[in-house]
C-alpha positions as CSV (number, residue, x, y, z in Angstrom):
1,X,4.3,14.0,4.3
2,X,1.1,12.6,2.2
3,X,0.8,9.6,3.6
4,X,0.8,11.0,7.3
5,X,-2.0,14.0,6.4
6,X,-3.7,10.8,5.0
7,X,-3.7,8.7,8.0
8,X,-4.2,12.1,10.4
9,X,-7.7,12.6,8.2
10,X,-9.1,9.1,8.2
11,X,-8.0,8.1,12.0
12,X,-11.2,9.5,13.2
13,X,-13.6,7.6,10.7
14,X,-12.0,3.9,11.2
15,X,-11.3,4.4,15.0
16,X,-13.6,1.4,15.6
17,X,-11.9,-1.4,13.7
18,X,-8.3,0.4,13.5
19,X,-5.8,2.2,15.1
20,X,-3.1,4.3,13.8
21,X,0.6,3.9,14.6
22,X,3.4,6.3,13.5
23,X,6.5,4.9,14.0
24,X,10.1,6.7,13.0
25,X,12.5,3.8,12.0
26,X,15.4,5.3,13.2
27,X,14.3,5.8,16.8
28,X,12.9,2.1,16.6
29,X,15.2,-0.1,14.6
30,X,14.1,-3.5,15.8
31,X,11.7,-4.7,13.1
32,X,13.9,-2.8,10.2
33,X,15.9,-6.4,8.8
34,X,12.8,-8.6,9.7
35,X,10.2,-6.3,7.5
36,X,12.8,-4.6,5.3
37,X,11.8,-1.1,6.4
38,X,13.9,0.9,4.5
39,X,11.8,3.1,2.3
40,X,10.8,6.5,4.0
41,X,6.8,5.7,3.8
42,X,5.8,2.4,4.9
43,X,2.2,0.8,5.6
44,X,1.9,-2.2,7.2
45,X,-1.0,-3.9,9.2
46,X,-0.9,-6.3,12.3
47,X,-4.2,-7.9,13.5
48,X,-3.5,-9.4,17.2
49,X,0.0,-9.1,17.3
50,X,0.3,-11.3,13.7
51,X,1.5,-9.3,10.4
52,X,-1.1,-9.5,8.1
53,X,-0.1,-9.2,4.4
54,X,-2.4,-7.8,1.9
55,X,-2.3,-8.9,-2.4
56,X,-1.8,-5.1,-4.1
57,X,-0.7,-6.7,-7.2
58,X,2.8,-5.5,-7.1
59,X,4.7,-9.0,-5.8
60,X,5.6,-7.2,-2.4
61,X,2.3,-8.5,0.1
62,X,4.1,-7.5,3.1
63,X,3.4,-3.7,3.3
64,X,2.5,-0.6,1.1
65,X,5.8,1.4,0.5
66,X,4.4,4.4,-1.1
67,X,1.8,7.4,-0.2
68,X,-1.4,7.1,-0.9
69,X,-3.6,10.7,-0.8
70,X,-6.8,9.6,-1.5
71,X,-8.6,9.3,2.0
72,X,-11.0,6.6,0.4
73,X,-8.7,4.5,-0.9
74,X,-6.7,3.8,2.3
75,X,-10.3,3.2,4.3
76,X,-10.9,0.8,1.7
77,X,-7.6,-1.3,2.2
78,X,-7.7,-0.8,6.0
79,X,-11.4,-1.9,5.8
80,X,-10.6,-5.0,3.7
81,X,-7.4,-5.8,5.8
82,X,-9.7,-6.0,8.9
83,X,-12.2,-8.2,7.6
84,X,-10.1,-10.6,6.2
85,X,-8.0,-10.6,9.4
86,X,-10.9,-10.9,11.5
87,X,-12.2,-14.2,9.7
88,X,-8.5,-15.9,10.1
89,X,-6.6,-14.6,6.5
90,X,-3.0,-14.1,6.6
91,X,-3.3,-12.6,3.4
92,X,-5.7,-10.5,2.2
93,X,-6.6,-9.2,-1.8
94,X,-6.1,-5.4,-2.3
95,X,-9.5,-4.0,-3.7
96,X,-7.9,-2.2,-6.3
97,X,-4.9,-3.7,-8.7
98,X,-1.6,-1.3,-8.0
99,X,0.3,-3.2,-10.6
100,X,2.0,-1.2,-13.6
101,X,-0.1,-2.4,-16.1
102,X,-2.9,-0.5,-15.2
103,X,-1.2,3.1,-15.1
104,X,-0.4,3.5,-18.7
């Protein structure tokens, strides 16, 4: 998949303030109904044991359900997601919009 070549190519570079998790949801069906995993490519971040939710501009905060390829891009969001966890933030702004307007 794209998403996991992604996250396979960065792991190296933010290995200091992140670590990567692959988890199959249907050997590990616990969190499923509590974070509506149901899509087949799911990113979500947890800073301490807490869910951290990040602003993309498409109304769902909780996770990113689609692949991202561009290697920069997801450093960017992890990068973001850790500094705003770090200083308390349950929530945390996306730096780049992902709503529709903006693909037209």
């Amino acid at each position: 998949m794209v998403m996991d070549e992604t996250l396979y190519g960065i792991a190296e570079k933010v290995k200091n303030f992140a670590v990567i998790y692959l988890v199959d949801i249907t050997e590990v069906p616990d969190f499923n109904t509590m974070y509506e995993l149901y899509d087949p490519c799911t990113m979500m971040f947890f800073f301490r044991n807490k869910h951290i939710m990040i602003d993309l501009g498409t109304g769902n905060n909780n996770k990113i359900n689609w692949a991202i390829s561009n290697k920069q891009e997801v450093i960017d969001v992890i990068e973001i997601v850790y500094r705003g966890a770090r200083k308390g933030r349950g929530l945390v702004i996306s730096p780049k919009d992902y709503s529709t307007k903006y693909k037209y």
